[in-house]
C-alpha positions in Angstrom: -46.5 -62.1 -95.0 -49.7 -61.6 -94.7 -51.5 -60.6 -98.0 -55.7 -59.3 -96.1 -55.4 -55.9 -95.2 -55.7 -56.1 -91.3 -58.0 -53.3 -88.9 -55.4 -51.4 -87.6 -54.2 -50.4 -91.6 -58.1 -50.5 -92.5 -58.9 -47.6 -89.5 -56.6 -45.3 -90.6 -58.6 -41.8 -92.2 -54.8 -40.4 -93.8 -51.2 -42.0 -93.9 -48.5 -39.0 -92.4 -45.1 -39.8 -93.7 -41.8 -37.2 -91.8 -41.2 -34.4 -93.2 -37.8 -33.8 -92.1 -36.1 -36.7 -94.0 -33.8 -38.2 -90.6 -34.0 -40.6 -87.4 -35.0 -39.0 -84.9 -33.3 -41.3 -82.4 -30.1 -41.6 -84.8 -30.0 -37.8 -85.0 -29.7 -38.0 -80.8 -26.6 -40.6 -81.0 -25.0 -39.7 -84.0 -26.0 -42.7 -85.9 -26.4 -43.8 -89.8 -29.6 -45.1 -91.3 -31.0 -47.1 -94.4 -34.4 -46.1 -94.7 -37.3 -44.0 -92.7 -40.7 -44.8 -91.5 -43.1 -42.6 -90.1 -45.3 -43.9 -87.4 -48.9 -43.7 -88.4 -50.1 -43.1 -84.7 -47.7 -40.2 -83.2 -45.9 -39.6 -86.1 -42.4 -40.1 -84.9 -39.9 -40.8 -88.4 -37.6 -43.5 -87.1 -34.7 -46.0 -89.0 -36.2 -49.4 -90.4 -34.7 -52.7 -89.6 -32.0 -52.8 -92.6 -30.1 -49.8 -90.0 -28.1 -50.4 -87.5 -30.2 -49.0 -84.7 -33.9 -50.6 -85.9 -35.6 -47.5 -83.6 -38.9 -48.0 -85.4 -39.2 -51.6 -84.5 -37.9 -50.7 -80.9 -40.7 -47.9 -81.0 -42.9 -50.5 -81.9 -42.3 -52.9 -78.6 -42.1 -49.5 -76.5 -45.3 -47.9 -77.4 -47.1 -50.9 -79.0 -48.2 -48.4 -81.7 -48.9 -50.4 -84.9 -48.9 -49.2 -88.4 -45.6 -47.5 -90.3 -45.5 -45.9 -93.7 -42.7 -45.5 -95.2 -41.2 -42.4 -95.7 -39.1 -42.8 -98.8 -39.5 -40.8 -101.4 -42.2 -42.6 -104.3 -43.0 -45.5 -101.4 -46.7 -45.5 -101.2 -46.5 -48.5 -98.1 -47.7 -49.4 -94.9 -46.7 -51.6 -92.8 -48.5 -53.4 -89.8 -46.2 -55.0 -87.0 -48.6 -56.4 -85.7 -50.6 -58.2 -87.6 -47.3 -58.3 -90.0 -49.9 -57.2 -92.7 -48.6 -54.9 -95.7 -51.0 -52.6 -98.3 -50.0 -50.0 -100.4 -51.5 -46.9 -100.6 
């Protein structure tokens, strides 16, 4: 993992984390998820990796928009894909 703080985390002004606390994609298919990350470009709040369905990750290859935050309740994170660069917040 990479431990410098990389441009794409460094240009963001505010982190936006979901407020409705679901997968967007999951909600559409009927599907379960682990945990929620809110996409720090269009704000979509998709299911992580540890889910069955990974829809942030496949948001990530689909719209090549970088940075996550998490969107669990007392996580202060962000996430780069990539850069693969974390910082909390």
């Amino acid at each position: 993992m990479n431990q410098e703080i990389c441009d794409h985390i460094k240009s963001l002004t505010e982190v936006n984390v979901g407020e409705n606390y679901v997968c967007e994609e999951c909600v559409k298919i009927n599907g379960n998820w682990v945990h929620l990350r809110t996409c720090q470009e269009c704000g979509a709040t998709l299911c992580c990796d540890d889910s069955p369905s990974t829809h942030m990750t496949k948001h990530f290859h689909k719209t090549g928009h970088p940075v996550v935050a998490s969107a669990e309740p007392g996580e202060r994170w962000l996430w780069c894909y990539k850069d693969e660069a974390f910082a909390e917040y």
